[in-house]
VEXDREN-2710 file (C-alpha; in Angstrom, 1 decimal):
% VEXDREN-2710
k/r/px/py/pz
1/UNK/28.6/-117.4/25.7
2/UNK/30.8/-120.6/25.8
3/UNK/27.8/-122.5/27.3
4/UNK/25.8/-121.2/24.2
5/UNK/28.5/-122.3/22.3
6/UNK/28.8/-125.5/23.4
7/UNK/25.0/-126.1/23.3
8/UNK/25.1/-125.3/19.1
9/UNK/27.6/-127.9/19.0
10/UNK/25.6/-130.1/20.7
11/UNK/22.4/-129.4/19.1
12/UNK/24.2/-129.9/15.7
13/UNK/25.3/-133.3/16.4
14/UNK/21.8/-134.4/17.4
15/UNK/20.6/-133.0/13.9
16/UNK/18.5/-130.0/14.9
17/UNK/20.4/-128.2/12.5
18/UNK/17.6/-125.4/12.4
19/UNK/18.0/-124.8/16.8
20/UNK/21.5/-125.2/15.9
21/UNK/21.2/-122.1/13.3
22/UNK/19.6/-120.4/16.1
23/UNK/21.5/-120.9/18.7
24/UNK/24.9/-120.1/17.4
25/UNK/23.5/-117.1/15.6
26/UNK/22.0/-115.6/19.0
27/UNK/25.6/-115.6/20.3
28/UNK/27.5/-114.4/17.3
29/UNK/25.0/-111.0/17.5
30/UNK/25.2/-111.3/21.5
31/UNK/28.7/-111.2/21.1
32/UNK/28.4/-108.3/18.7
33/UNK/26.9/-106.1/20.9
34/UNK/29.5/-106.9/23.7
35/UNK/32.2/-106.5/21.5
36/UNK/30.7/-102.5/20.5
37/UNK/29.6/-101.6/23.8
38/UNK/32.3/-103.4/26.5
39/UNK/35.2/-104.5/24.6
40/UNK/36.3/-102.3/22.1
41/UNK/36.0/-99.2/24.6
42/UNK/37.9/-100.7/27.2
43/UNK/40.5/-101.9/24.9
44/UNK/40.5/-98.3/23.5
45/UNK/40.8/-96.7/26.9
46/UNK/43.1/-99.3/28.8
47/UNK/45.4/-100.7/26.3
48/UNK/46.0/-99.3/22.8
49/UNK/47.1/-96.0/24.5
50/UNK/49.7/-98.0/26.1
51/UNK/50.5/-100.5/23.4
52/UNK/53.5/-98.8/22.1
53/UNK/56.6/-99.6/23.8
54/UNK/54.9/-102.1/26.6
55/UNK/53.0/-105.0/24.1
56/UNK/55.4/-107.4/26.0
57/UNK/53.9/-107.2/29.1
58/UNK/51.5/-109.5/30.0
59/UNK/49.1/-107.0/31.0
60/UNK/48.8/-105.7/27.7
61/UNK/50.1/-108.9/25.7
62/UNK/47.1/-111.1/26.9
63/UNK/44.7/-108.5/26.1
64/UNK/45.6/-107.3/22.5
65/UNK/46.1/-111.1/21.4
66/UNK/42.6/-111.8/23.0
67/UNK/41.2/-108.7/20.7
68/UNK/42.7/-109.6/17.7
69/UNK/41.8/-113.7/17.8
70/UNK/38.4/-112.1/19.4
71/UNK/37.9/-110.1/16.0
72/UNK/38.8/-112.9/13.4
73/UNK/36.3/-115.3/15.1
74/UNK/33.6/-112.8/15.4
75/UNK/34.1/-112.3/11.5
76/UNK/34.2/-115.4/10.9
77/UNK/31.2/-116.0/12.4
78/UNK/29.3/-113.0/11.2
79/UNK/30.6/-114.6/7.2
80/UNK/29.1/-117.9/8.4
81/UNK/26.1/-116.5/9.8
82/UNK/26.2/-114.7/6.0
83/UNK/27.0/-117.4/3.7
84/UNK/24.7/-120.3/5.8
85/UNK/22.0/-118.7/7.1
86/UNK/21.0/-115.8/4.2
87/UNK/21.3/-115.6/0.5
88/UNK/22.6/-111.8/0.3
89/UNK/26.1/-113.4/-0.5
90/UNK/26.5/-114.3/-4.1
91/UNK/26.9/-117.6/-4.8
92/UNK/31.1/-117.6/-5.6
93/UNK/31.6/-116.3/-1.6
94/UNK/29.0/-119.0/-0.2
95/UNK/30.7/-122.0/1.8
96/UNK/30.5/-125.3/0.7
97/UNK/32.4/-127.0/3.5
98/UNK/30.3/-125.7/6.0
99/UNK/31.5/-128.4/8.9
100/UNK/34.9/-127.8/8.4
101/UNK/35.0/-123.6/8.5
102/UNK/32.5/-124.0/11.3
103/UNK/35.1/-125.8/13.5
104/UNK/37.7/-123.7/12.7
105/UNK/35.8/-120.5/13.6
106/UNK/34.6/-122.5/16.8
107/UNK/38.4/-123.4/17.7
108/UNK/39.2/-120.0/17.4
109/UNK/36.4/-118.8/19.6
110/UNK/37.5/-121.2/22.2
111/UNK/41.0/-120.4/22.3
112/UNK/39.7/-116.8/22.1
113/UNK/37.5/-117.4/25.1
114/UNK/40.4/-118.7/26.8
115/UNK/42.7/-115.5/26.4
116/UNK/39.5/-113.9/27.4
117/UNK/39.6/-115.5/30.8
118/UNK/43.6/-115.0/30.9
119/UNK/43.1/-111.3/30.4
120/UNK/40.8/-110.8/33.2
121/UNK/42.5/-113.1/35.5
122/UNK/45.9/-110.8/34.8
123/UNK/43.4/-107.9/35.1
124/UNK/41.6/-108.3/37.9
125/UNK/42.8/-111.1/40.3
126/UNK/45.4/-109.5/42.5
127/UNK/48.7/-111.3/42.0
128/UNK/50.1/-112.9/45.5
END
């Protein structure tokens, strides 16, 4: 998803604004149906049993600051997908500084996608 990410940014900055719309809307559904079918279940089963008591540990740390940057840039990019893409929004909750919110929601899926790969690392790469 980060390589579909970065090729919307690209495709913006050449001006294919319509692939661009595309793009970047594929991965914010993709990333839906990760986030209902993989995600939220193994967050459900692995950590938020445990959260309570052990939310300093990195183990559980990593993965509950991944969901919850995970979840504000997934709603931010469902709003954008909303207020850019459709007109079902009324006019008083469209954007109007559409580059700017768009790099913010992008910076947070980034630095989402990083705790992402932080988590698994702590997860699943055996510590020496």
């Amino acid at each position: 998803m980060g390589a579909g990410l970065l090729t919307g940014a690209l495709l913006a900055r050449k001006g294919f604004y319509r692939l661009h719309a595309v793009c970047q809307s594929a991965i914010v559904l993709l990333n839906l149906a990760v986030i209902a079918l993989a995600m939220f279940p193994s967050f459900h089963r692995q950590v938020s049993p445990q959260l309570r008591g052990k939310i300093g540990k990195p183990y559980y740390a990593l993965a509950s600051a991944h969901a919850a940057l995970g979840v504000i840039a997934e709603i931010g990019g469902l709003y954008i997908l909303l207020a850019a893409g459709t007109s079902l929004l009324p006019r008083r909750l469209r954007l109007t500084r559409y580059k700017l919110w768009m790099r913010i929601v992008l910076a947070a899926w980034w630095l989402a996608l990083l705790l992402g790969l932080a988590t698994y690392a702590r997860w699943y790469v055996p510590l020496r």
